[in-house]
C-alpha positions as CSV (number, residue, x, y, z in Angstrom):
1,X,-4.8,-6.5,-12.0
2,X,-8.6,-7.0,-12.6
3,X,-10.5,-3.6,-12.3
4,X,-12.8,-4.9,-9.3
5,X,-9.9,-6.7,-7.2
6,X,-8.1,-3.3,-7.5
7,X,-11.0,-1.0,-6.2
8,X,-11.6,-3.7,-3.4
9,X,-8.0,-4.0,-2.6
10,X,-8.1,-0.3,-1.8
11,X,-10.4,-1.1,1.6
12,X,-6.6,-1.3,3.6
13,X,-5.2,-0.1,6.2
14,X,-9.0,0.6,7.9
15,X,-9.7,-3.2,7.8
16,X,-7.0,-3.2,11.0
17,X,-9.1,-1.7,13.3
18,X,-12.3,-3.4,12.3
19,X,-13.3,-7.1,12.5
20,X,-11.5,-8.8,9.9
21,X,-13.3,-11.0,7.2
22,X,-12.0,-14.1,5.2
23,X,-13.4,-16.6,2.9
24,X,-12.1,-18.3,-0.1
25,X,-9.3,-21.2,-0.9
26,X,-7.6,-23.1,1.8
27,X,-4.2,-23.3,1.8
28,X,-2.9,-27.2,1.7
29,X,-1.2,-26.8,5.2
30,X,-1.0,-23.9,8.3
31,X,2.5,-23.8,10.2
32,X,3.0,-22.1,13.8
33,X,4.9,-18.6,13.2
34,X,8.5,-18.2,14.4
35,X,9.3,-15.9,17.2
36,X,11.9,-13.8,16.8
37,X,11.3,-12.4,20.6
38,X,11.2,-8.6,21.7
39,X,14.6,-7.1,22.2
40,X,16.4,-4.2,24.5
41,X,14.3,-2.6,27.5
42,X,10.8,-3.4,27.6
43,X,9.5,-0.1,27.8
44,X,6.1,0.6,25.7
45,X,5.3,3.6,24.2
46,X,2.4,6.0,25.7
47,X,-1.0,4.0,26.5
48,X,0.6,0.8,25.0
49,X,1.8,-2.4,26.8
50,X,5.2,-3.8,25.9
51,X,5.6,-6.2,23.5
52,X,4.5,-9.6,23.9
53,X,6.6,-11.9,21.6
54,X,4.0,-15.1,22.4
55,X,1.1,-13.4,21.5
56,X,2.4,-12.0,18.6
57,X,3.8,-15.2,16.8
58,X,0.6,-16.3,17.4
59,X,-1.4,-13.9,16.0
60,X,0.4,-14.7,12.4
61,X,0.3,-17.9,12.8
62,X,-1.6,-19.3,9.2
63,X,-5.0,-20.2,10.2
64,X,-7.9,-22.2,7.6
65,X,-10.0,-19.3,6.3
66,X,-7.0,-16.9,5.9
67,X,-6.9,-17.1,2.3
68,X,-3.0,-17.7,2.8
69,X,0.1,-19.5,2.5
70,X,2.2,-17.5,5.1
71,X,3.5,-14.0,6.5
72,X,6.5,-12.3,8.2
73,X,5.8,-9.6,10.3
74,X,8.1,-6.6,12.1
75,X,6.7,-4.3,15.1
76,X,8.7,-1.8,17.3
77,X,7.8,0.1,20.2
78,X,10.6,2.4,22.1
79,X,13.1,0.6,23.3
80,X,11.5,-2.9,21.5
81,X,11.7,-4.9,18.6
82,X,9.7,-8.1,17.4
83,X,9.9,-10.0,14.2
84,X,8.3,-13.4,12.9
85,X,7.5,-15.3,10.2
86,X,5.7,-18.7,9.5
87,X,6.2,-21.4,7.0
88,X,5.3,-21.5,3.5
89,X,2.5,-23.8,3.6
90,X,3.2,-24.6,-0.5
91,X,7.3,-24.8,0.0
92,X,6.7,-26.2,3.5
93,X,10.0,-23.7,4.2
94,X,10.8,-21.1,6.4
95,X,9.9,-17.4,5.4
96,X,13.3,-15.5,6.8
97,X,13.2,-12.6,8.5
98,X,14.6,-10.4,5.7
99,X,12.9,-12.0,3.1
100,X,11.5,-9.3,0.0
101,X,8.3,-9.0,-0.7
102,X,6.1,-6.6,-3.6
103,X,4.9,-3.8,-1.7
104,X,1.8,-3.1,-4.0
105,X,0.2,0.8,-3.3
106,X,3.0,1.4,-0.4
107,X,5.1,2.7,-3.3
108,X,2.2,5.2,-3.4
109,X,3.5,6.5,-0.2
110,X,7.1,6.3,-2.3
111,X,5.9,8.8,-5.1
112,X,4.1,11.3,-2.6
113,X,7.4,12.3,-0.4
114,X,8.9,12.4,-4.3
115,X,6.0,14.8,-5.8
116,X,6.4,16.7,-2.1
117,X,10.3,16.6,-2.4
118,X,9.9,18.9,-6.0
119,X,7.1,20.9,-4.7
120,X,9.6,22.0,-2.0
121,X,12.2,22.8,-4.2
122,X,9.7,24.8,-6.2
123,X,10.0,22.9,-9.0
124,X,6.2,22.4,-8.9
125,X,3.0,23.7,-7.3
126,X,0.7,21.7,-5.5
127,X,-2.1,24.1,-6.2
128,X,-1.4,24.1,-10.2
129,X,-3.4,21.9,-12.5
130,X,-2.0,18.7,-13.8
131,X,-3.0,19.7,-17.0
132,X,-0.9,22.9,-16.9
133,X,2.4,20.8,-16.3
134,X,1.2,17.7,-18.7
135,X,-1.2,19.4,-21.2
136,X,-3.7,17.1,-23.3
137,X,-3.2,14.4,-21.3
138,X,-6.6,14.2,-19.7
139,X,-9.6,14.6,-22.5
140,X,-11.5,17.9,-22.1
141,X,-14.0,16.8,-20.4
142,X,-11.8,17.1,-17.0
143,X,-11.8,20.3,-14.9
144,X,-8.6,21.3,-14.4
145,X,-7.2,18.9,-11.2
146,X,-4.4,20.0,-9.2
147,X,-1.1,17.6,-8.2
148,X,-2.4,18.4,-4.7
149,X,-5.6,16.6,-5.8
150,X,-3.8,13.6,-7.3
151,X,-2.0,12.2,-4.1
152,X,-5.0,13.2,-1.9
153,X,-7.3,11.3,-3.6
154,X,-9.7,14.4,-4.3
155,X,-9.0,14.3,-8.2
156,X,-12.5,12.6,-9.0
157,X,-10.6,10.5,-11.8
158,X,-11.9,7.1,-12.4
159,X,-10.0,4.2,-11.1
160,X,-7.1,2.5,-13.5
161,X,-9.5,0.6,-15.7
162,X,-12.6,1.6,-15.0
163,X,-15.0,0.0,-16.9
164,X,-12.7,-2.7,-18.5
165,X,-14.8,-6.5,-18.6
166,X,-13.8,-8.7,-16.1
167,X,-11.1,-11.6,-16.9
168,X,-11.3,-14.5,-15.6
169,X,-8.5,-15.9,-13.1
170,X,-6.7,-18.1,-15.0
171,X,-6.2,-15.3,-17.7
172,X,-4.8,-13.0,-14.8
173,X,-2.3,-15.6,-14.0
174,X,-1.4,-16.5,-17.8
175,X,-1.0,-12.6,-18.0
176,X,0.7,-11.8,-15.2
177,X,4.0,-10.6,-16.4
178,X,2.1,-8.2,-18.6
179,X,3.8,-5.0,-18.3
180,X,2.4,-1.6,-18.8
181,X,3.9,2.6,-19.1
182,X,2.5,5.1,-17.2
183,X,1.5,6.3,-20.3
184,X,-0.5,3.0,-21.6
185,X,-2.2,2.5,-18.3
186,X,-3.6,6.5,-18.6
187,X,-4.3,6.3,-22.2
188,X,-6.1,3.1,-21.9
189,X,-8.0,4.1,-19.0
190,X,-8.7,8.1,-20.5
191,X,-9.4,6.9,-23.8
192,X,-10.2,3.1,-24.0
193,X,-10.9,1.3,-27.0
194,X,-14.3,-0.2,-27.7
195,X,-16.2,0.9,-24.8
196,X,-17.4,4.9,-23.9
197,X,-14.2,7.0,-22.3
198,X,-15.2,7.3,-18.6
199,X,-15.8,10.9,-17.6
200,X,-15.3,12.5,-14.0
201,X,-17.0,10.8,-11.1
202,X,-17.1,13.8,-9.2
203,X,-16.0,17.5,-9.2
204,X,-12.0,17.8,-8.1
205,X,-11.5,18.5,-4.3
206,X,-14.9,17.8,-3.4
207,X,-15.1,14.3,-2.6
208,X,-12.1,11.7,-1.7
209,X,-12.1,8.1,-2.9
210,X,-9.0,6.0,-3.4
211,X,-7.5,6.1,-7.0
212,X,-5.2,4.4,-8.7
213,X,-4.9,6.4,-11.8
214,X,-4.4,9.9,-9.9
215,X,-0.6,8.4,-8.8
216,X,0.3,6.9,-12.5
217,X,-0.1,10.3,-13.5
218,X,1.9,11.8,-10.5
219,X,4.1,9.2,-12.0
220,X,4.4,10.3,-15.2
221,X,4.1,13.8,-13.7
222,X,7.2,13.1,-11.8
223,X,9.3,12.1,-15.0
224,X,8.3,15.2,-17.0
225,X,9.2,17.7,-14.1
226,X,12.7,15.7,-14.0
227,X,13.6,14.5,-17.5
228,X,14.5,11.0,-15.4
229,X,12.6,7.7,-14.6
230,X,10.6,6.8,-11.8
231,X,12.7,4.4,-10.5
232,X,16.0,6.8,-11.2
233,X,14.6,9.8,-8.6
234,X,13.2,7.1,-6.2
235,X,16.5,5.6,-5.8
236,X,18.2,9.1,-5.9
237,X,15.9,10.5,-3.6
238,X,14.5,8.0,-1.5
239,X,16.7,4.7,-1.6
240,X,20.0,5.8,-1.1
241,X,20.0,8.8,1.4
242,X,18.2,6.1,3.6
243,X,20.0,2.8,2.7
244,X,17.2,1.2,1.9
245,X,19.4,-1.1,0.3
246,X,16.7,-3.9,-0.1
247,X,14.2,-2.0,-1.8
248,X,14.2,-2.0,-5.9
249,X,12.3,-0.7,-7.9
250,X,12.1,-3.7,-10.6
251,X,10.4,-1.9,-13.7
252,X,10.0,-4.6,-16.3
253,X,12.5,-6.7,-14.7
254,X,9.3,-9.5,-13.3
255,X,12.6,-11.5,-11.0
256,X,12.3,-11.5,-7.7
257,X,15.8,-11.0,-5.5
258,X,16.7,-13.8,-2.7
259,X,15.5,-14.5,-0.5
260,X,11.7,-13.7,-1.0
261,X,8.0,-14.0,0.3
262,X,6.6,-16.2,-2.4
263,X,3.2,-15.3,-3.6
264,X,0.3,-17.5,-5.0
265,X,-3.0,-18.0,-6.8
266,X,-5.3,-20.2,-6.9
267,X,-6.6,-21.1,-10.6
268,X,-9.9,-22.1,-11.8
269,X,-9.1,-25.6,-11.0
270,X,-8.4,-25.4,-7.4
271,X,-4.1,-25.3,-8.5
272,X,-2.4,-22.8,-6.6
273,X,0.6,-21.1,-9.0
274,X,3.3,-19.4,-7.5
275,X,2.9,-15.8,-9.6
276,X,5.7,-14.1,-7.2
277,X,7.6,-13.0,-10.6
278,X,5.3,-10.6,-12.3
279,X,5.2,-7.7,-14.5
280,X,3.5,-4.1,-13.5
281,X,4.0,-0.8,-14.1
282,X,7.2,1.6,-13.1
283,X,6.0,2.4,-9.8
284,X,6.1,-1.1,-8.8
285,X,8.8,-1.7,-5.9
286,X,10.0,-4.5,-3.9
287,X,11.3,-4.4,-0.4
288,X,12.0,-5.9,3.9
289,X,10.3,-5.2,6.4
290,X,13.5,-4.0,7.8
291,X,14.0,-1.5,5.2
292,X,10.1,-0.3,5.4
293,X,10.4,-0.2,9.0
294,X,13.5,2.4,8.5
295,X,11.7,4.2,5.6
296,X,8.3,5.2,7.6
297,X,10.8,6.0,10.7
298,X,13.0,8.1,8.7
299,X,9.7,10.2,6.9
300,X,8.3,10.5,10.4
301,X,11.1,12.3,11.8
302,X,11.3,14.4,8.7
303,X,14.3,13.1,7.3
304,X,13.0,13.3,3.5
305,X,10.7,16.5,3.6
306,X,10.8,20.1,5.5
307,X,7.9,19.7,8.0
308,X,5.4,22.3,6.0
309,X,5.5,19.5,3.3
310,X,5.6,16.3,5.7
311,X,2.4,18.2,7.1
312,X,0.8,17.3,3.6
313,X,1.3,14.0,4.3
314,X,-1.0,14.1,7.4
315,X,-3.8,16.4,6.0
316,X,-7.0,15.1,5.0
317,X,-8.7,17.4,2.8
318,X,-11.5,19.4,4.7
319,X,-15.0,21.3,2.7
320,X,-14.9,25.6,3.7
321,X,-16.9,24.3,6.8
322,X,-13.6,23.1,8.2
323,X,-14.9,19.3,8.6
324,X,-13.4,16.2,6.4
325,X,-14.4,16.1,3.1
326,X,-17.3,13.5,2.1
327,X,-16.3,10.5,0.7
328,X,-17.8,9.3,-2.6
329,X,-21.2,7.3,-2.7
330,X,-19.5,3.1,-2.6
331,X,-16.1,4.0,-0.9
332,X,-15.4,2.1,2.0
333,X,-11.9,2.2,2.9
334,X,-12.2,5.3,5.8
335,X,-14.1,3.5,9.2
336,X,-14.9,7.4,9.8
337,X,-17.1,7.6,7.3
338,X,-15.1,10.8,5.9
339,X,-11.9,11.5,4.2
340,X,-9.2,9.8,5.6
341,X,-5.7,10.0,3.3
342,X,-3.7,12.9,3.0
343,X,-1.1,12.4,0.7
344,X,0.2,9.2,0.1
345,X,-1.1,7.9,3.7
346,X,-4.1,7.1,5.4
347,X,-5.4,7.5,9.0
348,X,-6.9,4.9,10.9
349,X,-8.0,5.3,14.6
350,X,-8.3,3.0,17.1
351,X,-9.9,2.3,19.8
352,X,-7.4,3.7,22.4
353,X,-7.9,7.0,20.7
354,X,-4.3,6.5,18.9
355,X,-4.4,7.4,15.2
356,X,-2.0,5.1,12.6
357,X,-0.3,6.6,9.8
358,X,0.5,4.4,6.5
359,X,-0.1,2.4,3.7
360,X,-1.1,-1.1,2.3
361,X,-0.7,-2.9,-0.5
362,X,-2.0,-5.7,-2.7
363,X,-0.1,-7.2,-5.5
364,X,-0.8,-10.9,-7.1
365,X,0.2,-13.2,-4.6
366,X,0.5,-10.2,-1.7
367,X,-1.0,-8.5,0.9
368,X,1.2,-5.9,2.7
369,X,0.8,-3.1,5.4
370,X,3.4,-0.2,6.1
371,X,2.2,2.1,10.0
372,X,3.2,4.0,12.4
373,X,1.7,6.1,15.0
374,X,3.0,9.6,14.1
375,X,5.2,10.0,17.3
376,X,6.6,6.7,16.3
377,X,5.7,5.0,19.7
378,X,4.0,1.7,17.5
379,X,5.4,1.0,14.0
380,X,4.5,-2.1,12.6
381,X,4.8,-3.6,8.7
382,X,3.7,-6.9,7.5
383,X,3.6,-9.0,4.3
384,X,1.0,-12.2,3.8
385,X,1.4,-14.6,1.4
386,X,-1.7,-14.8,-0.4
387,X,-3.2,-17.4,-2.4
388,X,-6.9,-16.0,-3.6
389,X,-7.3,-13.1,-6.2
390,X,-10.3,-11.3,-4.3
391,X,-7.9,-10.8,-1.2
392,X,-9.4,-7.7,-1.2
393,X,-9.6,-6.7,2.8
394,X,-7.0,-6.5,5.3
395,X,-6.2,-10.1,5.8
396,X,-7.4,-11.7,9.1
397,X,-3.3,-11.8,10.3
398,X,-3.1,-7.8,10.3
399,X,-6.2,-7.6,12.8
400,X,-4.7,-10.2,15.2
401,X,-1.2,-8.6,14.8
402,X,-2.7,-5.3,15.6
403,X,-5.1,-6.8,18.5
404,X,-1.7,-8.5,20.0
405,X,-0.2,-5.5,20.2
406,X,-2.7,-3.4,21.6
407,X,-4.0,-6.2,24.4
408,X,-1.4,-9.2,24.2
409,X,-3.6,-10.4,27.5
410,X,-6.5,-10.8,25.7
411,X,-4.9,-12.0,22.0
């Protein structure tokens, strides 16, 4: 993906409790969303109403400005289930309710519980430096970084890319089933070609900004410390103690399975190109919002980590002062104005004073969002359809699905 679009991507799961912005393509036609309708007793969780099925299937309804061709959408509360869709505007079809979807950085939250999984069977330490399990893969000119450092976004690597020219649009979608190795993507980014190799951007564990290139080499880390794949300890690990049985992880394989969201485009001409297969990287998965919605639930209760290491998860890096760390000078993605991830997921509070837990995601074509308050009393995970490369922010659908939830009477 083009360097820029990547670092804006990154802006996330914040976006849902600000105001959201659009502006870009319009989709050829906007459909009403279909209600699936709440389900069992309606009891809310604390502080929240219960679940208003009309004001949710209208909050992701496709509207002109939202850069988008459609969205499904899955949000629980004690006691309550909803789940919609809309048409495809392109395909003028319905978008079922268990229809796949790329999942983008939520695999980041993936490859944490993995890295945290080893850690707790001592089979690494978080506080050792990367270079001490993978030695010479970062130049010299890196201090020594610890895995700890890598998921928390402290390591003060540049981004995957950094530095790379931009290409233009119709290039990313002639290129799109491109597919990279950990290994390329770090080398490429560590030591490019043709250009100066990019150098620290700050010193490790004193700043946080989102990175990329941290979790390809927590990645690669993870296949060193195991002598297996990515996708092998995933599944192991991950996939099949849940039954997360509609969640791949593709690898170079760029099909998508059946049904599916599909995802779009727009080219230089005003076209809009389906680019739903794609190629990637090994970390790249594909999954429901069913099987997300079980994931996050099944983490949360601490069914994949002992709590010390699930308490990872939910610690944002502080300075000796005890106070978040500062984020880097440009980063934009934490509304505190401080360090917001711990490892693998990212705080967001809002304006009821509860605090969501999770993860988005941006591939070509996709804009996807994985919460969960951490007592589990809101989950929520949606995927939109996109049609315009610089989706970058939240897309307008995940602020109305959240505002819908959080005041239907006022949605």
């Amino acid at each position: 993906m083009n360097t820029r679009i990547r670092r804006i991507a990154t802006l996330g799961l914040a976006g849902l409790a600000l105001a959201a912005t659009t502006a870009g393509t319009t989709v050829p036609a906007f459909a009403a969303s279909q209600p699936a309708g709440a389900v069992s007793s309606p009891t809310a969780g604390p502080g929240l109403p219960p679940l208003d099925p009309a004001a949710l299937s209208a909050a992701i309804a496709t509207r002109p400005g939202d850069d988008a061709a459609g969205a499904i959408a899955r949000v629980g509360e004690p006691g309550q289930l909803w789940q919609g869709s809309t048409v495809d505007a392109v395909t003028g079809k319905q978008i079922p309710l268990n229809a796949h979807f790329r999942i983008g950085s939520i695999a980041k939250t993936f490859e944490a519980t993995v890295i945290l999984q080893l850690a707790a069977e001592g089979r690494l330490d978080l506080d050792q430096p990367v270079q001490s399990y993978l030695p010479g893969l970062l130049p010299d000119t890196f201090d020594p970084i610890t895995v700890r450092q890598l998921i928390n976004m402290t390591s003060g690597l540049p981004d995957v890319g950094q530095g790379a020219p931009e290409k233009p649009i119709d290039d990313e979608i002639a290129d799109r089933y491109d597919y990279r190795s950990f290994d390329e993507i770090i080398q490429s980014t560590l030591r490019p070609e043709h250009r100066p190799w990019p150098g620290p951007r700050f010193a490790p564990g004193t700043k946080q900004e989102y990175n990329s290139l941290g979790f390809r080499i927590a990645g690669k880390l993870i296949e060193e410390i195991t002598g297996n794949s990515f996708k092998d300890e995933v599944t192991d690990r991950i996939l099949n103690p849940m039954h997360l049985n509609q969640t791949s992880v593709p690898e170079d394989d760029s099909r998508m399975p059946r049904p599916y969201v599909h995802g779009y485009l727009t080219d230089s001409k005003g076209g809009v190109v389906d680019v739903s297969e794609q190629g990637g990287n090994p970390s790249n998965m594909i999954s429901t919002p069913a099987d997300l919605d079980h994931f996050i639930t099944g983490l949360f209760k601490g069914q994949l980590l002992p709590a010390a290491h699930l308490e990872e998860m939910f610690t944002v890096p502080k300075d000796s002062a005890g106070k978040p760390l500062p984020l880097n000078a440009g980063t934009g993605e934490c509304v505190t104005g401080v360090a917001c991830y711990g490892a693998g997921l990212m705080s967001s509070p809002l304006p009821n004073g509860t605090v969501l837990w999770g993860k988005t995601g941006h591939d070509f074509g996709y804009s996807d969002g994985m919460f969960a308050t951490r007592d589990l009393s809101l989950r929520g995970v949606y995927s939109v359809s996109t049609t315009n490369w610089a989706f970058g922010r939240s897309p307008a659908l995940a602020q109305r699905l959240l505002l819908a939830t959080l005041n239907p009477a006022k949605h």
